[in-house]
Structures are given as C-alpha cells and as structure tokens.
N, CA, C and O atoms as CSV, one atom per row, in Angstrom:
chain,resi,resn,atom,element,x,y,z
A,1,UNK,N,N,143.656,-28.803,143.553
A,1,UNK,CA,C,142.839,-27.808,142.868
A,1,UNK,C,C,142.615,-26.566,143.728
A,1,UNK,O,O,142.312,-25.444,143.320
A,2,UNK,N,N,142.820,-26.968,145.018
A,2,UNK,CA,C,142.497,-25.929,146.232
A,2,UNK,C,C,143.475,-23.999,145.580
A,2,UNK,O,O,143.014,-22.858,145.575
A,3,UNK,N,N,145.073,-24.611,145.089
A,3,UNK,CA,C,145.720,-23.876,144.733
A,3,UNK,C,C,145.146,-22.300,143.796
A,3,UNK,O,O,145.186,-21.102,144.075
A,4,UNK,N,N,144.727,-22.953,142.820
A,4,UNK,CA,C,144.179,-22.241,141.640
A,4,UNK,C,C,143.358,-21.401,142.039
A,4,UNK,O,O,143.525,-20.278,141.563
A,5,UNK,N,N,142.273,-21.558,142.953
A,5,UNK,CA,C,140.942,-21.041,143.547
A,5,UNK,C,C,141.924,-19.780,144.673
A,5,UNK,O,O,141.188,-18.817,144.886
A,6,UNK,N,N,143.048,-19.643,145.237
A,6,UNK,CA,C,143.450,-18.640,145.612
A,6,UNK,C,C,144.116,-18.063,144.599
A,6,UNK,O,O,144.243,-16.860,144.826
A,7,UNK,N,N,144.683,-18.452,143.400
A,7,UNK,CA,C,145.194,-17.593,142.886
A,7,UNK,C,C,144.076,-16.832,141.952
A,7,UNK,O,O,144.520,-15.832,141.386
A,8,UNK,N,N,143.478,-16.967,141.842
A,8,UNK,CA,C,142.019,-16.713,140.774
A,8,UNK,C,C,142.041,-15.399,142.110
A,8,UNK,O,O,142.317,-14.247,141.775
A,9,UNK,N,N,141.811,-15.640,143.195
A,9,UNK,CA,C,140.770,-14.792,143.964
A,9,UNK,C,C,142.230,-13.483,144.043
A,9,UNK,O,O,142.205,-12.410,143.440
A,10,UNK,N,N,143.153,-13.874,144.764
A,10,UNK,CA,C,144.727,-13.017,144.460
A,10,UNK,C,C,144.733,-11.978,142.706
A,10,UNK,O,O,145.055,-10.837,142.375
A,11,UNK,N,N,144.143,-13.284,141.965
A,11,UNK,CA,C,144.320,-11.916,140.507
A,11,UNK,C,C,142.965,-11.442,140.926
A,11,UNK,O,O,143.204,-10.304,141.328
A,12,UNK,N,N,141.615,-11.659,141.074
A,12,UNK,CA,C,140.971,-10.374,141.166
A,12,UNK,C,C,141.693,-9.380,142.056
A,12,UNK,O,O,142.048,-8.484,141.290
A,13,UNK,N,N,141.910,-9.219,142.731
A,13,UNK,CA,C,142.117,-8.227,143.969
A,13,UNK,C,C,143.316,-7.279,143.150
A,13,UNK,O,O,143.303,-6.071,143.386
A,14,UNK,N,N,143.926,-7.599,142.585
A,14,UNK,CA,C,144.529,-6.450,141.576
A,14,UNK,C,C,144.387,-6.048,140.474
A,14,UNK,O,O,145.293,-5.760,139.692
A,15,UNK,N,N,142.903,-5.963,140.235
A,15,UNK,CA,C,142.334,-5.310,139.486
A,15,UNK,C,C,142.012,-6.364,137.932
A,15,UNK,O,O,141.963,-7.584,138.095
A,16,UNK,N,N,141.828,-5.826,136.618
A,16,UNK,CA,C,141.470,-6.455,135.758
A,16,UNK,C,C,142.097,-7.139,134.719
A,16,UNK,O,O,142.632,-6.549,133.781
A,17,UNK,N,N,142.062,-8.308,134.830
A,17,UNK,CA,C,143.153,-9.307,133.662
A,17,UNK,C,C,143.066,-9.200,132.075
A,17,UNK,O,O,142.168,-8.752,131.362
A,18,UNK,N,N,144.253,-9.740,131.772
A,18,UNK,CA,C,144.488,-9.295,130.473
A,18,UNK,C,C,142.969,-9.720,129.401
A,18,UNK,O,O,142.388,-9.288,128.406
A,19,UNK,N,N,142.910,-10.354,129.969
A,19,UNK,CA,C,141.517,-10.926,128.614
A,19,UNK,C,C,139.915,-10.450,129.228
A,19,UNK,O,O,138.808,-10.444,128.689
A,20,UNK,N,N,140.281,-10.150,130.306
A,20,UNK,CA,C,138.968,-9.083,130.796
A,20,UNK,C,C,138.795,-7.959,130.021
A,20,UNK,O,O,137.797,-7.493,129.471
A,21,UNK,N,N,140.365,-7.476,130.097
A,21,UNK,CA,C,140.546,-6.160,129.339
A,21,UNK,C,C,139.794,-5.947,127.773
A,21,UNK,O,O,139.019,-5.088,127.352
A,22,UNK,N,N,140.497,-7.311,127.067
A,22,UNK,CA,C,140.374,-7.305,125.634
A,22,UNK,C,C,138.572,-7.847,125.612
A,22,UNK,O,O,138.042,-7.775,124.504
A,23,UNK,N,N,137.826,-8.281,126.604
A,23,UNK,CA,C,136.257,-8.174,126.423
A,23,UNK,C,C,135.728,-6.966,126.717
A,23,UNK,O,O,134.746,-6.472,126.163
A,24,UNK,N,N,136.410,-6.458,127.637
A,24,UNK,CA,C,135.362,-4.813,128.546
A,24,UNK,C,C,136.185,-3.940,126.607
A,24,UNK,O,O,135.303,-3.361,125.972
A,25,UNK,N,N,137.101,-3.928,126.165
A,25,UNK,CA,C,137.099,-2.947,124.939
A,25,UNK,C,C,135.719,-3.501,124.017
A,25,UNK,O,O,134.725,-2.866,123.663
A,26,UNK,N,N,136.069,-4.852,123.802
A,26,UNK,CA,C,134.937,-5.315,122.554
A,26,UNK,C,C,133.707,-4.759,123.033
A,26,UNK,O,O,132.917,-4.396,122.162
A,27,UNK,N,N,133.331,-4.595,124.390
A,27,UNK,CA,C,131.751,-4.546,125.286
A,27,UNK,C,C,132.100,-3.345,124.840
A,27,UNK,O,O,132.156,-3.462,123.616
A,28,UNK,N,N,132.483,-1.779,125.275
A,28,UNK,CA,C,132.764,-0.502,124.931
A,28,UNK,C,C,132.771,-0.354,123.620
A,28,UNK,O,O,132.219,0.690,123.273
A,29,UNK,N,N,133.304,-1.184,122.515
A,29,UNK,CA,C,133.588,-0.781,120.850
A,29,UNK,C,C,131.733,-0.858,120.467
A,29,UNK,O,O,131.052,-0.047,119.839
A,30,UNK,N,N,131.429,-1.839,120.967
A,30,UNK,CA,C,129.660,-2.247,120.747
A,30,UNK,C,C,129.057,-1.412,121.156
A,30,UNK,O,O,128.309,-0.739,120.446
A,31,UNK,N,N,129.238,-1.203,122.575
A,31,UNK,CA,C,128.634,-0.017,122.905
A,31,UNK,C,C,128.480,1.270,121.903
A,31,UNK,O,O,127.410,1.784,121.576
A,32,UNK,N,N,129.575,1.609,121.556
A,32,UNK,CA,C,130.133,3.031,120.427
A,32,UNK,C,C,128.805,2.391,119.282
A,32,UNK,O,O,127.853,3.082,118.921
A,33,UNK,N,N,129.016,1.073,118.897
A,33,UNK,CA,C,128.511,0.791,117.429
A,33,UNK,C,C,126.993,0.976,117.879
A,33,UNK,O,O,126.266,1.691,117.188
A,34,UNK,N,N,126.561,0.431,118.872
A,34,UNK,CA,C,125.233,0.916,119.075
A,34,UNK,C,C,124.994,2.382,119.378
A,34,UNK,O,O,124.220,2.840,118.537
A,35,UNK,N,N,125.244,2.981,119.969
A,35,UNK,CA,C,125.297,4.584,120.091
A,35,UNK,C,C,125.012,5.154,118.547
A,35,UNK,O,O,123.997,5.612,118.024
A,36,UNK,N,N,126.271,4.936,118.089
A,36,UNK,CA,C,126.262,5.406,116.632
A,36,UNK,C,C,125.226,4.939,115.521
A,36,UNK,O,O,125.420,5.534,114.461
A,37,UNK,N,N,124.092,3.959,115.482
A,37,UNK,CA,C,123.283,3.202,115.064
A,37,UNK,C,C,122.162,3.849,115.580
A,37,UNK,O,O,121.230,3.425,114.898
A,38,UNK,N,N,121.683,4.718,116.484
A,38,UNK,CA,C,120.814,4.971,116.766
A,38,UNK,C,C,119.806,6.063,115.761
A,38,UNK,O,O,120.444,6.736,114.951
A,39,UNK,N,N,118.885,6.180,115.776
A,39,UNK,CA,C,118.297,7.450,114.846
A,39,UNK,C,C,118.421,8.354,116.168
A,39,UNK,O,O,118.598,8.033,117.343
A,40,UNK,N,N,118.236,9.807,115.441
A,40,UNK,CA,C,118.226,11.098,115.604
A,40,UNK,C,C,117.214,10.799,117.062
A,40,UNK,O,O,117.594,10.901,118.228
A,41,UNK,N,N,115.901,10.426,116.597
A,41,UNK,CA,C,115.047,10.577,117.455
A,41,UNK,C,C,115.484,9.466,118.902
A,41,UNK,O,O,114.831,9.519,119.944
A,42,UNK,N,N,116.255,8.847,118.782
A,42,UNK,CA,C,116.393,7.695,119.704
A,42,UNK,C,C,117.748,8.588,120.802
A,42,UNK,O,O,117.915,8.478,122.017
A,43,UNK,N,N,118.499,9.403,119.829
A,43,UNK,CA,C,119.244,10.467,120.593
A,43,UNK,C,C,118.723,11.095,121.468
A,43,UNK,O,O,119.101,11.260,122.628
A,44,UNK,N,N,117.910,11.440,120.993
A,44,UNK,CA,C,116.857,12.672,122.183
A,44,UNK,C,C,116.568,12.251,122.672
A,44,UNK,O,O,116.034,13.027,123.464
A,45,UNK,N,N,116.351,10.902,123.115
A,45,UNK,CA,C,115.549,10.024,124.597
A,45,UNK,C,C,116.761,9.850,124.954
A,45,UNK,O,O,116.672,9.122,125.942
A,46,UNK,N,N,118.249,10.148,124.693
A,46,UNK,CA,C,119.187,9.826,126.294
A,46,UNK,C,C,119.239,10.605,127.236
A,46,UNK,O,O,119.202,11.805,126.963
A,47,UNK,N,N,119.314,10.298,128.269
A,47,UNK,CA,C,118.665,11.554,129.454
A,47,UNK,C,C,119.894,12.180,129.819
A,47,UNK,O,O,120.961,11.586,129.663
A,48,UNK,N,N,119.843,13.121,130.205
A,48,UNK,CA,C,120.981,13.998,130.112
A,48,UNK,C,C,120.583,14.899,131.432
A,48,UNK,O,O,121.172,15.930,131.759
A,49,UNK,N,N,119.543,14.348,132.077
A,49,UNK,CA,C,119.149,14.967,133.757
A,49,UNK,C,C,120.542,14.791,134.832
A,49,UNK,O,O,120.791,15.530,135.785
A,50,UNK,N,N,121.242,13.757,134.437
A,50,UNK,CA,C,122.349,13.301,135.535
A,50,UNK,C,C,123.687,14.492,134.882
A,50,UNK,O,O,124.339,15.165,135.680
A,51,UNK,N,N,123.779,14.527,134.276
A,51,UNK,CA,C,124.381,15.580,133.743
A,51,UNK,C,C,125.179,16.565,134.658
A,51,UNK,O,O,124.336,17.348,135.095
A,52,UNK,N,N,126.272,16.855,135.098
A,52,UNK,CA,C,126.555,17.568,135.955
A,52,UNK,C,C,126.000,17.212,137.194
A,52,UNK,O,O,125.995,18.273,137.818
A,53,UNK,N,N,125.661,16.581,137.713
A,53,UNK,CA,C,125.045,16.624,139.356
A,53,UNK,C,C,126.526,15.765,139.905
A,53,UNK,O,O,127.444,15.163,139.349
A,54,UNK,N,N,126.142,16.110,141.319
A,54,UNK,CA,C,127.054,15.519,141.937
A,54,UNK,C,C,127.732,14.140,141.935
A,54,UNK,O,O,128.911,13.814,142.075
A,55,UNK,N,N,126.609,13.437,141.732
A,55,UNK,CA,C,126.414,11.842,141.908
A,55,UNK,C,C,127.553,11.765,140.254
A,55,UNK,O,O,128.708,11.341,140.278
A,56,UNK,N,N,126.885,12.250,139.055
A,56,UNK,CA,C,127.352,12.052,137.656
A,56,UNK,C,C,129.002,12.154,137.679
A,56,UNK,O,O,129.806,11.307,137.289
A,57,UNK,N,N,129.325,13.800,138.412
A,57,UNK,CA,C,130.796,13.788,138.620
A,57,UNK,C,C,131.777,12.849,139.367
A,57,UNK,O,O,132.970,12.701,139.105
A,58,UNK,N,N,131.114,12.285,140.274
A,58,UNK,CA,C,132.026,11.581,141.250
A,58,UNK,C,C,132.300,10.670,140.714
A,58,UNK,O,O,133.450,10.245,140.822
A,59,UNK,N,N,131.082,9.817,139.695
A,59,UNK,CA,C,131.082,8.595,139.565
A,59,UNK,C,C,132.423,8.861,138.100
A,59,UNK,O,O,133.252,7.974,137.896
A,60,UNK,N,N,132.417,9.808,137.476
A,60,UNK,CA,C,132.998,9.828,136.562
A,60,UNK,C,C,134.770,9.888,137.116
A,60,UNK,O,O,135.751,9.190,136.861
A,61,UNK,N,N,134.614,10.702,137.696
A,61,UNK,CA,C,136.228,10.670,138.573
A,61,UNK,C,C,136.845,9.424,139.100
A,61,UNK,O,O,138.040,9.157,138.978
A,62,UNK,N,N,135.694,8.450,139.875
A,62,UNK,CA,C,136.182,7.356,140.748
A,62,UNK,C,C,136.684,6.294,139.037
A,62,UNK,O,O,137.738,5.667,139.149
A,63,UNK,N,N,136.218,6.215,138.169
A,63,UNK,CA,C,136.229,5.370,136.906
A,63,UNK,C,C,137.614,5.650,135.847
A,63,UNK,O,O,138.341,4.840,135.272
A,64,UNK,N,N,137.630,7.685,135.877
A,64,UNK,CA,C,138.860,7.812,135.544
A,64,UNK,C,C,139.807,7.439,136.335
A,64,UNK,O,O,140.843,7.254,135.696
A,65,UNK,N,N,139.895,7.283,137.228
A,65,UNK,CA,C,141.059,7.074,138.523
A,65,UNK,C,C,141.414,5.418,137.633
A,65,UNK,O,O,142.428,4.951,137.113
A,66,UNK,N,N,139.993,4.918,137.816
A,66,UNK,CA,C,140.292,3.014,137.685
A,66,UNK,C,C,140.945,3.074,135.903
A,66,UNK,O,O,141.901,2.347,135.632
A,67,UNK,N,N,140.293,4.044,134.730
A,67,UNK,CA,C,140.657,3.615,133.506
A,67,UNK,C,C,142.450,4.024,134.052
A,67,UNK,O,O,143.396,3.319,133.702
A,68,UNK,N,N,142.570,4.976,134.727
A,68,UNK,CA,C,144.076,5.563,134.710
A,68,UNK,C,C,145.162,4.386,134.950
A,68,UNK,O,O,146.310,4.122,134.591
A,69,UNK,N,N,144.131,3.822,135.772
A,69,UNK,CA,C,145.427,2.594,136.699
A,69,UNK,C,C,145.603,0.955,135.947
A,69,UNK,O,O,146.389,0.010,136.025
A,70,UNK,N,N,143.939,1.423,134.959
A,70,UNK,CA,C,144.032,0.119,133.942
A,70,UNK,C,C,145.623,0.803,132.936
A,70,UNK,O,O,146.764,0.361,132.798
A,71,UNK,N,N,145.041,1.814,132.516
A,71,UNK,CA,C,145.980,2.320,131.120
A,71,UNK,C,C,147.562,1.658,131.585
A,71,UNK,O,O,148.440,1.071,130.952
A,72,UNK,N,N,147.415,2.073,132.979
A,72,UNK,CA,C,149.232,1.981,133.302
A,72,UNK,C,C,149.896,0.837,133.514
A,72,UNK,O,O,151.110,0.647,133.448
A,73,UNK,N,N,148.693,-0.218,133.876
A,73,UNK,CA,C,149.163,-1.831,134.035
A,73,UNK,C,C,149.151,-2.836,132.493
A,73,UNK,O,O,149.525,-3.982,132.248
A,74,UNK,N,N,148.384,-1.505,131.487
A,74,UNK,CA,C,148.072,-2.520,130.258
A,74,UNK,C,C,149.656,-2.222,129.417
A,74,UNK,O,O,150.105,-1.237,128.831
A,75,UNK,N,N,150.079,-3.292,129.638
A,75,UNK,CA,C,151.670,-3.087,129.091
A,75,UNK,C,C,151.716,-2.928,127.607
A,75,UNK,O,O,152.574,-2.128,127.233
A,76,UNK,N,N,151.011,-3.488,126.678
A,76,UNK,CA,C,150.080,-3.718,125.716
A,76,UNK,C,C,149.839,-2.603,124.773
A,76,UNK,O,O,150.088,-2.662,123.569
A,77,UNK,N,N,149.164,-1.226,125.608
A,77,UNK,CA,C,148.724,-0.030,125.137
A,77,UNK,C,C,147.727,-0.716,124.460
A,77,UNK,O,O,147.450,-0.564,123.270
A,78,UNK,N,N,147.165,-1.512,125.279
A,78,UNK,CA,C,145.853,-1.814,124.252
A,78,UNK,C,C,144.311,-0.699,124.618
A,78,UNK,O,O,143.370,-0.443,123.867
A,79,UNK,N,N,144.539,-0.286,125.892
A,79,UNK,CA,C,143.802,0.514,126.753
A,79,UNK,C,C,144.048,2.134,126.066
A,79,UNK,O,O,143.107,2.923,125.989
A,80,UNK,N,N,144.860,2.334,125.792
A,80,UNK,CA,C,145.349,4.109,125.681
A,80,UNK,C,C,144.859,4.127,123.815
A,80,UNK,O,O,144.574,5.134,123.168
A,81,UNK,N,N,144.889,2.861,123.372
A,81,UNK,CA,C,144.451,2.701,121.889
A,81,UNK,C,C,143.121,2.542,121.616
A,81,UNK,O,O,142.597,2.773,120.527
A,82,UNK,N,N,142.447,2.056,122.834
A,82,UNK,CA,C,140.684,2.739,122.457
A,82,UNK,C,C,140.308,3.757,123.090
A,82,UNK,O,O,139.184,4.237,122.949
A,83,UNK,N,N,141.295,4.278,123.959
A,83,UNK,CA,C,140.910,5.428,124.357
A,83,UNK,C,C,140.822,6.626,123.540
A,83,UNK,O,O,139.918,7.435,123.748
A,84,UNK,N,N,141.827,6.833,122.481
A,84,UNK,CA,C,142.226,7.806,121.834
A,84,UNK,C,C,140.756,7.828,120.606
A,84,UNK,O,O,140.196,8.832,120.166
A,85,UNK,N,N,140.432,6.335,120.294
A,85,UNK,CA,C,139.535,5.277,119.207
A,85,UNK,C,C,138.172,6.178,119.735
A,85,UNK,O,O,137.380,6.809,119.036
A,86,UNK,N,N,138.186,6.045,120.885
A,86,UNK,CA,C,136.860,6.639,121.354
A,86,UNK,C,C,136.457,7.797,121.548
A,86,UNK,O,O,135.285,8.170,121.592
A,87,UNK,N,N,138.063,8.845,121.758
A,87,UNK,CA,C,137.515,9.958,121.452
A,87,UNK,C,C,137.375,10.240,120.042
A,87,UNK,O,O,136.249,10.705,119.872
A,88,UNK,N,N,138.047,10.162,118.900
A,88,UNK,CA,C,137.526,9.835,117.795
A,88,UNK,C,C,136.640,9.478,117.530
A,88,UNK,O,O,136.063,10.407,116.966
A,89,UNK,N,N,135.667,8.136,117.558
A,89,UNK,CA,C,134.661,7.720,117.177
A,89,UNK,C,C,133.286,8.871,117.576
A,89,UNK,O,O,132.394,9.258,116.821
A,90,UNK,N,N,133.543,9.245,119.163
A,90,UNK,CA,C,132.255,9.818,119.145
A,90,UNK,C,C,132.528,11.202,118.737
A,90,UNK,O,O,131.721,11.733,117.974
A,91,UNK,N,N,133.631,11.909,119.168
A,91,UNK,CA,C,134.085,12.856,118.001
A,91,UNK,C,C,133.169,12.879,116.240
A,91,UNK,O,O,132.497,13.828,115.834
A,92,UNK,N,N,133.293,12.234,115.867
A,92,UNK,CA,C,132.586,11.570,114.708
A,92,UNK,C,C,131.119,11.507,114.514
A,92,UNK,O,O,130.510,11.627,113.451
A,93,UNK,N,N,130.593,11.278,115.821
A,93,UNK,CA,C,128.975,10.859,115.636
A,93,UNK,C,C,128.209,12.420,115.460
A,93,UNK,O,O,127.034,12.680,115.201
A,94,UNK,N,N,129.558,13.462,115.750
A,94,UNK,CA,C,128.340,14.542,115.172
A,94,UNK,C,C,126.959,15.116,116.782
A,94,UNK,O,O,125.937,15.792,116.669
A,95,UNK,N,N,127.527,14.522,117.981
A,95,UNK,CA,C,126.490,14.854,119.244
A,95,UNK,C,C,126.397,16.066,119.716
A,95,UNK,O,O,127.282,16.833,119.340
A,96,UNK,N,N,125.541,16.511,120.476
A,96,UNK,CA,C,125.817,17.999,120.873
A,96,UNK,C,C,126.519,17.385,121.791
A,96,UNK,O,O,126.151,16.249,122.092
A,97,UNK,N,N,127.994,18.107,122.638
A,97,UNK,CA,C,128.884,18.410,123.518
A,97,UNK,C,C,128.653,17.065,125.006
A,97,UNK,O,O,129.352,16.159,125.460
A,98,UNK,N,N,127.596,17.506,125.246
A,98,UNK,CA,C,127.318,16.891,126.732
A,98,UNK,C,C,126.748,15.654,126.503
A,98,UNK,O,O,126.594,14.997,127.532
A,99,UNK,N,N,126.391,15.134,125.488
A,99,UNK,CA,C,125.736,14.501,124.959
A,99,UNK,C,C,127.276,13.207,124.726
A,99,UNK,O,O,127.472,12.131,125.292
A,100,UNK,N,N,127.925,13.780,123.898
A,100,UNK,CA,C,129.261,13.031,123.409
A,100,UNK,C,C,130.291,12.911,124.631
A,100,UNK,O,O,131.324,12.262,124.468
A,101,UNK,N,N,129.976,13.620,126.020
A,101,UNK,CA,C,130.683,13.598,127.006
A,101,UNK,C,C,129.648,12.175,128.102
A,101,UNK,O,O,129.945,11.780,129.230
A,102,UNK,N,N,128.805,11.858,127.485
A,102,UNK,CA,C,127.628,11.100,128.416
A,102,UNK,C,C,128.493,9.779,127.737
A,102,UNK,O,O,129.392,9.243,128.385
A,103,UNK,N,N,128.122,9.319,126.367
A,103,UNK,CA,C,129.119,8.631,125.768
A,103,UNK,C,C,130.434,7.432,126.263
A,103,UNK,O,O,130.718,6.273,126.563
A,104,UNK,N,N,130.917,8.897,126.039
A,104,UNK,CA,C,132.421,8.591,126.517
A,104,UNK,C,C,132.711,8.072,128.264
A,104,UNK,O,O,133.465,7.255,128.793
A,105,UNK,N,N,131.953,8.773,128.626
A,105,UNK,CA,C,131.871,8.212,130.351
A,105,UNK,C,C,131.544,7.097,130.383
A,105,UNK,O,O,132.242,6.213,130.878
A,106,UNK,N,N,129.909,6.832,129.627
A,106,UNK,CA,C,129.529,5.345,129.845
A,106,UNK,C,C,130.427,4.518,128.700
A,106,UNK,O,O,130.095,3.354,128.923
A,107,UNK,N,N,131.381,4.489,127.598
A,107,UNK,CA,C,131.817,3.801,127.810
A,107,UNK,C,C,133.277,3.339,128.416
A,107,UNK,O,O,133.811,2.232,128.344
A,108,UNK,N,N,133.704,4.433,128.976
A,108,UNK,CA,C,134.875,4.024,130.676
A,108,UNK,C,C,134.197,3.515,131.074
A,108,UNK,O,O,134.776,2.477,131.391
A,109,UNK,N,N,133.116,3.425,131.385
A,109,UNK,CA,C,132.520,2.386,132.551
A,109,UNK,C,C,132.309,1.056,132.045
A,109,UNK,O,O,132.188,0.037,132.726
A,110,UNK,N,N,132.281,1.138,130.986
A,110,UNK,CA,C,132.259,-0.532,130.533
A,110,UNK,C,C,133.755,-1.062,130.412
A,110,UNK,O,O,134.060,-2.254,130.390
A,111,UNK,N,N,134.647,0.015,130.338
A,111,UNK,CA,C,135.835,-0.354,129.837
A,111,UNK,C,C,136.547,-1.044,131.405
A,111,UNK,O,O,137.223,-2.070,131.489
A,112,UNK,N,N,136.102,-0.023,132.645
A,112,UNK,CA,C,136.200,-0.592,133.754
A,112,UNK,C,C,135.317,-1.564,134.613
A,112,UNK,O,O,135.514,-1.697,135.821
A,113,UNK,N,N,134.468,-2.144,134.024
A,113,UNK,CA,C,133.828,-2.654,134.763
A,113,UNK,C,C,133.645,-4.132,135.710
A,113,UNK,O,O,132.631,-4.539,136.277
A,114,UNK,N,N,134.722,-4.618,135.661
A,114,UNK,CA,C,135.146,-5.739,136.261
A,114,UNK,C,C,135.905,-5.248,137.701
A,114,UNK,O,O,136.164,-5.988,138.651
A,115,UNK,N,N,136.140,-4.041,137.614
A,115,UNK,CA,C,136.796,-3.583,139.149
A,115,UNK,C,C,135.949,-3.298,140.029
A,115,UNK,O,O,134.834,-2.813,139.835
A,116,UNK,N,N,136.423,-3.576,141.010
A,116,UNK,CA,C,135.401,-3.737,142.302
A,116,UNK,C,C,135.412,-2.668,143.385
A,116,UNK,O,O,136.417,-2.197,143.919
A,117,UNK,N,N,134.207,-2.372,143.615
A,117,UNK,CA,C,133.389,-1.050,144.289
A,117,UNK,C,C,133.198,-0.206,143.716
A,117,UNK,O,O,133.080,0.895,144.253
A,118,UNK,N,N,133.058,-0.428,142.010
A,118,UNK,CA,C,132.672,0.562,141.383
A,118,UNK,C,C,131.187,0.252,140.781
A,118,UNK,O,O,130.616,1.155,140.169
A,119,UNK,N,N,130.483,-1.161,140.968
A,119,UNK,CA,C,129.211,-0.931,140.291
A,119,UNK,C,C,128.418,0.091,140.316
A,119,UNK,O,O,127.739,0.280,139.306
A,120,UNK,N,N,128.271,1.106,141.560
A,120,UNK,CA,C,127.542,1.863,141.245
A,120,UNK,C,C,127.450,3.234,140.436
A,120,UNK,O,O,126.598,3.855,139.800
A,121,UNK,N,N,129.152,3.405,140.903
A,121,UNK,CA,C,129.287,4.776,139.534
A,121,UNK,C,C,129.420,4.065,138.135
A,121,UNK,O,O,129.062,4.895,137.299
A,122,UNK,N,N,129.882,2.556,137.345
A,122,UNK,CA,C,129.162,2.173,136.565
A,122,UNK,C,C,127.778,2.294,135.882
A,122,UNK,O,O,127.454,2.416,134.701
A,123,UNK,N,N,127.138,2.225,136.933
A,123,UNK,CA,C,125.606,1.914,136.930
A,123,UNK,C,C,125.095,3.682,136.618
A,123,UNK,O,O,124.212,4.043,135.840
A,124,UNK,N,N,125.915,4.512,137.445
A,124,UNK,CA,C,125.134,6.040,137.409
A,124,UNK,C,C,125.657,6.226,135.765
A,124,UNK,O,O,124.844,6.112,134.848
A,125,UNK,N,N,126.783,6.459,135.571
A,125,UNK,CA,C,127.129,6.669,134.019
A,125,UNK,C,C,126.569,6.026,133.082
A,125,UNK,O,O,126.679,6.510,131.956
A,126,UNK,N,N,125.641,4.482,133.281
A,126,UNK,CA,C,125.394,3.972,131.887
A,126,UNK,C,C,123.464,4.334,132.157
A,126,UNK,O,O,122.587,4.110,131.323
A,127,UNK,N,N,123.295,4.835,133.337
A,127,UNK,CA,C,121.707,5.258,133.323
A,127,UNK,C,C,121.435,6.069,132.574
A,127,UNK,O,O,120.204,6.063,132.567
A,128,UNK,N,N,121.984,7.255,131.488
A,128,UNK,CA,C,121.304,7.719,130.686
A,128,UNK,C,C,120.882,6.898,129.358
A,128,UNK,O,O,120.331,7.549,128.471
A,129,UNK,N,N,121.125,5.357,129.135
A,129,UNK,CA,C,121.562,4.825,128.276
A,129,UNK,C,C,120.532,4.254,128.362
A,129,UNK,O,O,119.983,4.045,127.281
A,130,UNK,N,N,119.677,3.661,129.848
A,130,UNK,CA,C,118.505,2.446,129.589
A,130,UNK,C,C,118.068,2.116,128.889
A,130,UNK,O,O,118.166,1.007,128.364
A,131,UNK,N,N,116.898,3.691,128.433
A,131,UNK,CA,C,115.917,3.748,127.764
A,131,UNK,C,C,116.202,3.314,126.136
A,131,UNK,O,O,115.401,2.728,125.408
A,132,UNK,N,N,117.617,3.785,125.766
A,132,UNK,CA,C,117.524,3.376,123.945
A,132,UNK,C,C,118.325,2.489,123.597
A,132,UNK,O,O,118.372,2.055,122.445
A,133,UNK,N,N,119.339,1.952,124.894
A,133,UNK,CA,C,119.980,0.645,124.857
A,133,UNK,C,C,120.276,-0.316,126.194
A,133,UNK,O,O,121.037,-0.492,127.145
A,134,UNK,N,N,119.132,-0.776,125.549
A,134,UNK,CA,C,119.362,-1.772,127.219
A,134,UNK,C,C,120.440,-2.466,127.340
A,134,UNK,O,O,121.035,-3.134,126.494
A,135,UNK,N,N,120.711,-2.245,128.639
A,135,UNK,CA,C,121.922,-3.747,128.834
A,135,UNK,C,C,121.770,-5.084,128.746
A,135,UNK,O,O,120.965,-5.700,129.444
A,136,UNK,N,N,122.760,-5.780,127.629
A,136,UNK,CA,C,122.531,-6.449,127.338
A,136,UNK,C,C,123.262,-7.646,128.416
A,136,UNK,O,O,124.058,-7.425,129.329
A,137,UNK,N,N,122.695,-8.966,127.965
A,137,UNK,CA,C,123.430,-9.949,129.321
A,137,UNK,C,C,124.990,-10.434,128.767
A,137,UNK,O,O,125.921,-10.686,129.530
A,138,UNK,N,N,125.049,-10.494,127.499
A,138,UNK,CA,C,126.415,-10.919,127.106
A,138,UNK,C,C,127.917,-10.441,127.995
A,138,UNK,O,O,129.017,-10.835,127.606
C-alpha cells in the first residue's frame, strides 16, 4: 500500500487532477449560480475596496498564470469551456464593469484552487465575496 501513498503525493506536485478539475468547475458554476441569485441590494455589499490595489493584482496574475497551465494540461478543453461559459454568464448578470471583473477572478480562484501556494491570492480574490456568500464547506 506504501506504493500508492507516493504516487498520490507525485500527482499532487503536478498540479490538479482530472476530477479535481471537473469539482473546482461545478464549485465555480455554483459560485456563478449564487452570484447571479443575489438581489440588487446584496450586490452592493460586495466590497470592491480590494479593487485595484496591489495585493488584488498580484493575486489575480499568480491564478491566471495557474488557470493558464490548468487550460494547457486539460486535454479535454473542459477548462477553456467554462472559461469562455463564464465570461458569458457574468457578461449576462448585467454588473457594473469592476464588479463583473471581481466575479470572474473569484471564480479562477475556485477554478484553481487545489494548487499549491496559492491559498492566499485565492483567499484575497474571494474576500469581496464573504459578506453575501459565505464559503461554503462542501
């Protein structure tokens, strides 16, 4: 059994497996469905203070880097097919600009979130989100 327990630890270390993949989309599609479910007034409580600051950009760059390197290993195109889904969808919800760009970041970050040394730009992108959708444990 010793075997398995290195290969488990060998597939983390290159990043995120195929059925990780197909949960971090379902976690991101939910995400969208809750976003989009929200009232008007529940919009206006997403904070939008991180917005441009330093911390917001980096974290968004280090995540595109990881969705980039997911897109290119997902042989699948199952990755480049909610990507396109998502700019569409929030496209759709009708947000002001920065608002639909907050979105879309936090959900790359769910879409990446099984890769490692990124919890915290995870964590900075889905903080405008606390207050009207908590994270859930699923």
């Amino acid at each position: 059994m010793g075997h398995s327990k290195t290969a488990l630890g060998e597939a983390r270390m290159t990043g995120t497996q195929p059925q990780a993949v197909d949960q971090n989309i379902e976690a991101a599609s939910r995400f969208l469905d809750r976003v989009s479910a929200l009232s008007p007034a529940d919009r206006e409580r997403i904070s939008r203070e991180s917005f441009g600051s330093s911390a917001h950009t980096s974290a968004m760059m280090m995540v595109a880097d990881e969705v980039t390197s997911m897109k290119n290993k997902d042989r699948q195109g199952r990755v480049s097919a909610f990507l396109v889904d998502l700019e569409r969808r929030v496209d759709g919800m009708g947000l002001p600009p920065e608002l639909g760009d907050l979105v879309k970041s936090a959900a790359r970050a769910i879409l990446v979130q099984n890769a490692s040394g990124l919890e915290r730009a995870s964590k900075q992108l889905m903080s405008p989100f606390e207050l009207v959708i908590p994270p859930r444990a699923d």
